[in-house]
N, C-alpha and C positions, 0 to 999 in steps of 0.2 A: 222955551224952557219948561215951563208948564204939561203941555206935549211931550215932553220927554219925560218926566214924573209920570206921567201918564199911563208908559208905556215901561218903564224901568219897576214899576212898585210892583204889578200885577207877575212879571216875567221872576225877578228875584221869589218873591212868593212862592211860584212855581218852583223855582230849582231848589230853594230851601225843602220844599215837601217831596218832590223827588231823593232829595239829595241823602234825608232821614228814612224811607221809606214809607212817605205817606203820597198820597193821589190828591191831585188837586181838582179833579172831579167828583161829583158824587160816585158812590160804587152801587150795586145792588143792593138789596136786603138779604140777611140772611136769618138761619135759627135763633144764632145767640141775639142778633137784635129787636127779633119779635119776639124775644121769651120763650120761644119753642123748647126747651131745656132736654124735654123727651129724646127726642131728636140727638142732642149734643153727649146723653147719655149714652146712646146705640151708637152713634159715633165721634167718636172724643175729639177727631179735626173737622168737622162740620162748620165750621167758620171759620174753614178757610187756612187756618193756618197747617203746615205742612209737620210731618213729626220728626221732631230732633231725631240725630242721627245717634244713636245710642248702641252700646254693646248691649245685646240679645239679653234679659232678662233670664239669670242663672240662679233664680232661688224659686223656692216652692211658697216661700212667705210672703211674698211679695204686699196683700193686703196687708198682713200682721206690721207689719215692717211700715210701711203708711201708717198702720193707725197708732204704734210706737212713735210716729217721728212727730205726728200732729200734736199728740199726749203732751210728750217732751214741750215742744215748744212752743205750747197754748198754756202749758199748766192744766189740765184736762184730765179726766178718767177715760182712757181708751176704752172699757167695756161699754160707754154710751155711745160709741163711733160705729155706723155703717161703712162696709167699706166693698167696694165693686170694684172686679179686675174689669178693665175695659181695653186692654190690648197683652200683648207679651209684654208690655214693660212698661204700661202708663194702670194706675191705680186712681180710683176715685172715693172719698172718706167724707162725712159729712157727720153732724151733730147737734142738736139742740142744744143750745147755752141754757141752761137753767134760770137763772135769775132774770133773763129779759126775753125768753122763751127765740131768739133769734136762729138760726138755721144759717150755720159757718160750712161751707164747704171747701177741701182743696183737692189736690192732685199732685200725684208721685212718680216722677218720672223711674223707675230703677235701671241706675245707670253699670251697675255690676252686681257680681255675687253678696260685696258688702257697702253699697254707698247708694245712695236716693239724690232727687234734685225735686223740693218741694214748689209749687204753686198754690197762689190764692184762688178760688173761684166762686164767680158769681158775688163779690162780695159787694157788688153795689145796683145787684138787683136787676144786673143786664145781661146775665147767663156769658159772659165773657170770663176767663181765662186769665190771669194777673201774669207777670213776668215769672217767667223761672228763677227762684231764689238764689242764683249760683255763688251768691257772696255765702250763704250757710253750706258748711260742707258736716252732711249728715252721715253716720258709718252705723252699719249696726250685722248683730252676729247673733246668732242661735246658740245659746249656750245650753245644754240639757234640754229641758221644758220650760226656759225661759228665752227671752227673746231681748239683750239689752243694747241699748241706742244711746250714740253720744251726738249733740248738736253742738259746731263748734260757729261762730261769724265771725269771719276775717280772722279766724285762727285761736280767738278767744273761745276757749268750752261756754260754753250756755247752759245743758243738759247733760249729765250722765243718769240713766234710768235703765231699769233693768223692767218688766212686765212676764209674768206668768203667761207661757202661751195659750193658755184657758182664758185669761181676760180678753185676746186678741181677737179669738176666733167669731 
């Protein structure tokens, strides 16, 4: 009986981590895990992970629109946001917090002409990639020389803000 615990605990293990998508072997090392970050900036799937299957990136704002949706939903001034296209339709936005001098960064997937799919990154110091936010459904629009964005979660508004595309750029 004991022999069969033996051999039953280690196999279950196995198909559970198969089963989620994880390896029950070690894998290699890669950028995001050695901090290489350089790296994960020149290419945004460098660890590995493949790129969401998205409609072609239809807007010209595409940073603006990033650094609108982080604003929105950090409570933040978008003019202290850097923000780097790193593909046709993946945006990268970063910022010093003031009050505890920390370095917040995320990532924007743009999923059409007017909707984003935000990510956290790097936020625990392991140049890793957080889950794509799909529960926040982001929309945002160019209106004149302004640029306004609503954040809604599970359908509830969170954020309606409107930004000066001068503060964006």
């Amino acid at each position: 009986m004991d022999r069969m615990r033996f051999i039953a605990a280690p196999l279950a293990l196995s198909f559970m981590l198969t089963a989620c998508g994880g390896s029950p072997t070690p894998t290699s090392r890669n950028d995001a895990e050695t901090g290489d970050i350089g790296n994960l900036m020149s290419d945004p799937f460098a660890n590995g992970t493949p790129p969401a299957t998205t409609v072609a990136a239809t807007t010209p704002y595409a940073v603006e629109a990033c650094k609108a949706a982080i604003a929105a939903l950090n409570g933040r001034d978008p003019a202290t946001m850097k923000g780097k296209k790193l593909a046709d339709d993946l945006v990268h936005v970063s910022y010093i917090r003031p009050d505890d001098g920390k370095r917040w960064q995320s990532r924007c997937r743009i999923d059409d002409a007017n909707h984003l799919t935000w990510a956290q990154f790097d936020a625990f110091g392991d140049g890793q990639q957080g889950r794509w936010r799909t529960e926040d459904t982001v929309e945002f629009s160019v209106e004149g020389k302004s640029l306004h964005v609503k954040v809604s979660t599970e359908g509830e508004l969170m954020s309606d803000e409107t930004y000066p595309l001068s503060k964006l750029s």
